[in-house]
N, C-alpha and C positions, 0 to 999 in steps of 0.2 A: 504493500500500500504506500509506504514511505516513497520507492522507488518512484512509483504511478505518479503522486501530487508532486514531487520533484520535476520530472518529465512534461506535467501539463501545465506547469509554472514556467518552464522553458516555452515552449509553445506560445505559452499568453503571452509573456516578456517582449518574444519576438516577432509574432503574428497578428496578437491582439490584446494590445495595451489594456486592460481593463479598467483605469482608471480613464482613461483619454476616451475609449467605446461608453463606459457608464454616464461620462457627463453627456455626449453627446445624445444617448438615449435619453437621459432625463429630458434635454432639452427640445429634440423632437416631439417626445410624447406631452408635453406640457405645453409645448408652442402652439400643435393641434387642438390640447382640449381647449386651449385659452382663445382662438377661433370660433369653437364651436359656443363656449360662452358667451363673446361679443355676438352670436344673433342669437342667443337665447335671452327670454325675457327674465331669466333667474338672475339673472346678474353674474359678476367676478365674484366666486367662490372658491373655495380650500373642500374637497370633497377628501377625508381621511381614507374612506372605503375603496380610493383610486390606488394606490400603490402597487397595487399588482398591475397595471397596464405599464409602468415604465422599467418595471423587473422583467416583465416579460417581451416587451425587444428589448432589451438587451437579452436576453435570451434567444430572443428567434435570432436575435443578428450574431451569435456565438453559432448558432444551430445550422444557419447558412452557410457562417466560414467551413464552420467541419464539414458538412455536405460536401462543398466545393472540394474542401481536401481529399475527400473518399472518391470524387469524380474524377478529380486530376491524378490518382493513385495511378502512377506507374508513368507517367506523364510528363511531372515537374520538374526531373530529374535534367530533360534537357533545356529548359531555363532558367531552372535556379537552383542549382547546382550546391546554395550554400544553404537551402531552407532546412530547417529541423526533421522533418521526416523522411529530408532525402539526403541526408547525412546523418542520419538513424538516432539521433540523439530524442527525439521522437518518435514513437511506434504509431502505426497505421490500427493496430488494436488497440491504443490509447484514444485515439479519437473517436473510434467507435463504440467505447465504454462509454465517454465522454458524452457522446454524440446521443446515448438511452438514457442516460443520467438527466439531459434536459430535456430532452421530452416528457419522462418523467413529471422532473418538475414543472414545467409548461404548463402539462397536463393537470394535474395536482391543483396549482393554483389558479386554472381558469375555468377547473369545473363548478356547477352550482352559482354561476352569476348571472342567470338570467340572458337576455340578449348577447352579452358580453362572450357568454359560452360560446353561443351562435358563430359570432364573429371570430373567434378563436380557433373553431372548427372550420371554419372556411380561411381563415388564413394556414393554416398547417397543412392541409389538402393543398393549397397552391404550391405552399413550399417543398411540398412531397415530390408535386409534380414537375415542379421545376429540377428537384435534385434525379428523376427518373428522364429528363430530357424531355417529359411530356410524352412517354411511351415512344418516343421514336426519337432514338440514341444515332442510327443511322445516317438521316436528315438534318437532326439541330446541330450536331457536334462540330461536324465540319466548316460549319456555315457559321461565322460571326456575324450576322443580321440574323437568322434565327437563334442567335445563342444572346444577343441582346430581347429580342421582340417574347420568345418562352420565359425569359429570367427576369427581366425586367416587371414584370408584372404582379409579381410579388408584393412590390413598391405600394399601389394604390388597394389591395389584398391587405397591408397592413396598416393604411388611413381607412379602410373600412373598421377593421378591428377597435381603433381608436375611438371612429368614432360611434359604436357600440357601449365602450365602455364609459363613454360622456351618456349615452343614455340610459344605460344601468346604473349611476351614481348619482345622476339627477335628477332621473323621472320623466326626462323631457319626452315631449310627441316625437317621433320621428319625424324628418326632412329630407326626402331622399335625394333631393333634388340641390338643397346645399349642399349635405353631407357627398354626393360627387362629383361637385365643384371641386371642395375642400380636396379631396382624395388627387384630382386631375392637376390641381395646382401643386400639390405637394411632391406629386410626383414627377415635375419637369425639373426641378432642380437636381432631383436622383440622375433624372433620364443624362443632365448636362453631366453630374459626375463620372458617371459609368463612360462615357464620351473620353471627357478631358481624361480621364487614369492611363487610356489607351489610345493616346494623340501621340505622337514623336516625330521629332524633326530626322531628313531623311538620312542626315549621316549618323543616326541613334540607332534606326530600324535594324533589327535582328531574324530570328525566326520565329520570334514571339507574333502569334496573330495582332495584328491592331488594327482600327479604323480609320488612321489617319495611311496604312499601308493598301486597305483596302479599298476606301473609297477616293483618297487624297485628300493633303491635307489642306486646302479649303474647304471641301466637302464636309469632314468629317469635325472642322471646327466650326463651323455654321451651325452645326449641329447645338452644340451650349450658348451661342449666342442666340437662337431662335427660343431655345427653351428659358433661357434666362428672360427675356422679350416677354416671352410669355407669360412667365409668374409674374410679374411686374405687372402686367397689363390685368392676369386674372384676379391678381389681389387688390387693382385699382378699381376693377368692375364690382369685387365681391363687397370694397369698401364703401361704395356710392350706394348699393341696396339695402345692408345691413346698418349706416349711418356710422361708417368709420370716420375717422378725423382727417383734414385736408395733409396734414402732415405726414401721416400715414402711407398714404398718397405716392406724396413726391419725394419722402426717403426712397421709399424703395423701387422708384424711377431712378433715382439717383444713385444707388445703391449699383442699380444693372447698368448703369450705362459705365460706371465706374471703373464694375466690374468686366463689362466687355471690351475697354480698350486694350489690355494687354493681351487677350484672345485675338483681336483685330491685328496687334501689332506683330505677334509671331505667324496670320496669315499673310502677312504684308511681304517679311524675313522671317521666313521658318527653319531657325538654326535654332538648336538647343539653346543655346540663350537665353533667348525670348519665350521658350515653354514654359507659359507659367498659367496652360488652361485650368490644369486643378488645381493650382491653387487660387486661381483668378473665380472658380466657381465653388470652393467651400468659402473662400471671403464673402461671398452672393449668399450661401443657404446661411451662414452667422447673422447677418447686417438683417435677414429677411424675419431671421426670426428674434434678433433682439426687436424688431420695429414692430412685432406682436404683444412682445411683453411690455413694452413702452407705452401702447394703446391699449393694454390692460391695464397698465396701475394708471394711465388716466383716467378711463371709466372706473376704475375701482375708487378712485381719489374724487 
């Protein structure tokens, strides 16, 4: 056992930060409920009974990596040469212990909550189906547009979950029609990241699949500046019907255009240099979602 937590402390350390994954779950899962309160007529609240929605991605997004690593088994070896499971300092049956263990608890703490269960169940089916390639292994594998378009989907699969558990701790009516707005807006900033991770400039390209090898690299960086356009635009629309604040607004106009010049500037000269899409679109999902909780403690104030 010693051995085991030693092992899967190696792995966190250097696959997945736990501390650096935790804040950011906390702050996804809170940025949405705090959405879904600004059109609810309850107001800003502190719901005790929520705690289990932002333990549990961070769980699903622990459950995804290890998927990923059971799917790339035998695989990683020829691009990353140095990662823990492929320099055995990590076992492939550690992450699959790992891998029941949170399901487990997943499972555990999302039984018995009402709608919330609903939504929990329908998100794990997704991510079933995505870690089976959607039953046709064949087809998506080879394909990096079906290995975005089957995976990606997850994303809006776990703002539905979210916003379930806003309505098992509120009471509120359902709104199906906000609640996949909510989901569609939240999910272009994902769409730009999954994009920019797999952008590189052409004297970087390896035999690593990427999008910027696949489609080229204005193609495939048009790509985070459309989706970044977009949140922008969906959360200026969702602002104007819910009665969000003019500031609101035009941060997070300002936010994207900000964030879109250095995207702009490496399709302009696209030397590794100027790659700075991902980091140019996690500056975009920060800024998006501190200007949520800013227009929370103003309504709440």
């Amino acid at each position: 056992m010693a051995a085991f937590i030693s092992r899967i402390a190696v792995y966190f350390s250097e696959m997945f930060p736990i501390i650096k994954n935790g804040f950011a779950s906390i702050i996804i899962f809170f940025s949405f409920m705090l959405m879904c309160q600004l059109q609810s007529n309850s107001g800003i609240k502190w719901y005790p009974a929520e705690w289990f929605g932002p333990v549990s991605i961070l769980l699903l997004l622990i459950l995804t990596r290890l998927f990923d690593e059971l799917k790339d088994e035998g695989v990683e070896a020829e691009y990353f040469p140095n990662r823990p499971l492929v320099t055995g300092r990590v076992k492939y049956d550690d992450i699959r212990i790992l891998a029941l263990i949170i399901i487990w608890l997943l499972t555990f703490i999302n039984l018995g909550r009402g709608i919330a269960t609903s939504g929990f169940l329908f998100m794990i089916i997704m991510l079933f189906l995505s870690w089976q390639w959607w039953l046709f292994p064949n087809k998506v594998q080879p394909s990096i547009t079906l290995l975005f378009l089957t995976h990606q989907t997850l994303v809006p699969a776990m703002g539905a979950y979210m916003y379930t558990v806003f309505l098992y701790v509120s009471g509120d009516n359902p709104n199906i029609v906000y609640a996949a707005v909510l989901c569609v807006i939240f999910w272009f900033p994902m769409m730009a990241w999954e994009f920019g991770r797999k952008i590189r400039s052409a004297d970087m390209e390896d035999e690593y699949p990427t999008y910027s090898k696949k489609w080229g690299i204005t193609k495939a960086s048009l790509i985070p500046v459309l989706a970044i356009l977009a949140t922008a635009i969906g959360f200026a629309a969702t602002g104007y019907f819910i009665g969000l604040s003019l500031f609101f607004v035009i941060f997070n106009f300002a936010a994207a255009i900000i964030c879109i010049i250095p995207i702009l500037r490496f399709v302009k000269k696209p030397v590794a240099k100027n790659n700075y899409v991902k980091q140019a679109v996690e500056t975009y999902i920060f800024l998006y979602q501190i200007s949520i909780f800013v227009e929370a403690g103003r309504r709440f104030l």
